[in-house]
C-alpha positions, 0 to 999 in steps of 0.5 A: 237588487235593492240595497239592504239599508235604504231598500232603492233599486240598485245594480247588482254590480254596484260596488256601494249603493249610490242613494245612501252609501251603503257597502257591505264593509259597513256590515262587516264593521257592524257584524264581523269580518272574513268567512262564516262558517256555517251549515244549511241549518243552522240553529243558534237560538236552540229552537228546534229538538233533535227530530225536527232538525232531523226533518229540516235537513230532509226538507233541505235535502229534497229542496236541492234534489229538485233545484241541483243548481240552488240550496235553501238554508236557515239561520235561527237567532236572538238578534240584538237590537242593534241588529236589523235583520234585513242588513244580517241576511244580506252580511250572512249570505255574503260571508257564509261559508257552508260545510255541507253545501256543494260548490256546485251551488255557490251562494249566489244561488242559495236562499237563506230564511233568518228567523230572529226568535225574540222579535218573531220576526223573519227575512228571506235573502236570495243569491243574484242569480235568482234574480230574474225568478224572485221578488221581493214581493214572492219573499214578503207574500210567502213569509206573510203565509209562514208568520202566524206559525212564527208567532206560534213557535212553531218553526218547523210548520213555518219552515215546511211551508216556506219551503214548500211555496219556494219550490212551487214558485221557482217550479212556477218561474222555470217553466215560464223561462222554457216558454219565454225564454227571451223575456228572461234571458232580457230580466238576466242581462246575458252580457253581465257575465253567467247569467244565461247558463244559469238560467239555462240550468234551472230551466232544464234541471241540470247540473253545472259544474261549479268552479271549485269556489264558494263566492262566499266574500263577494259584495254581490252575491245577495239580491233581494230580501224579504221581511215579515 
């Protein structure tokens, strides 16, 4: 994963990053502190009417219906200007606690799109369990194809089709895994603990049986981000 501050390469263990310092406590100073509560949409900033929340939540329903073991959500807001969104995706995945998501999907295997609609600006965070099937790279690649709809205000075309690249790239990535499952499972570093059963889930379809906790405050559940 990279740190969100200072973006240098950092294990996904690390308890702070060891280039600039960075911990998420710095965050919680910065944004607050505890669970948030928060649903796969959610639409602060008011951007979307009744019928096209009613259309996202379909898209987040066939998102999951596809990936059991992943969720997709998005977050639309007016950053301050003290607010870097990159560093807000990360605190956000971290510390939200999603109502309408099962526990069977923690938040380490979600994906969550902030959309800062003063700045028309957006960012992709992702759980470290996806670790071994995105990049920042993918993230950047697929907002850069979304931003021209970003600047339109046109956030649910923007959305569909972020939705849409993700579901072909991770479609993509799973199915390179059933060939090459030992170069994955290498990326995943089995002994870190669950990252082969994770794998195993995505490369099958299946299902896992979550544990009856959301890993909604842990420093580590964030990977990688994505900026346009």
């Amino acid at each position: 994963m990279k740190c969100p501050r200072c973006v240098q390469r950092i294990h996904r263990s690390a308890a702070q990053c060891p280039h600039c310092g960075f911990c998420i406590s710095d965050l919680d100073e910065l944004f607050g502190v505890g669970e948030v509560k928060l649903r796969r949409l959610s639409d602060a900033a008011g951007v979307l009417r009744l019928r096209e929340r009613h259309a996202v939540e379909q898209l987040m329903d066939q998102f999951e219906d596809r990936f059991p073991q992943l969720f997709f959500s998005v977050y639309y807001g007016a950053l301050n200007e003290m607010s870097h969104i990159r560093q807000f995706g990360f605190w956000l995945l971290n510390r939200a606690a999603y109502e309408d998501v099962d526990i069977s999907r923690p938040n380490e295997g979600g994906i969550l799109l902030v959309v800062d609609v003063n700045a028309k600006a957006a960012s992709v965070s992702f759980g470290y369990l996806l670790d071994v099937f995105l990049t920042e790279e993918d993230t950047f690649a697929i907002l850069a194809k979304a931003h021209p709809h970003l600047l339109q205000g046109n956030h649910l075309k923007a959305l569909k089709l972020v939705i849409a690249k993700f579901s072909a790239l991770l479609r993509k990535k799973s199915k390179q895994a059933r060939r090459h499952p030992e170069r994955f499972d290498r990326l995943a570093g089995l002994s870190g603990g669950g990252a082969g059963e994770v794998l195993q889930r995505i490369r099958t379809g299946n299902k896992g049986a979550g544990d009856g906790e959301k890993n909604a405050a842990s420093s580590k559940v964030s990977g990688n981000h994505g900026e346009s």
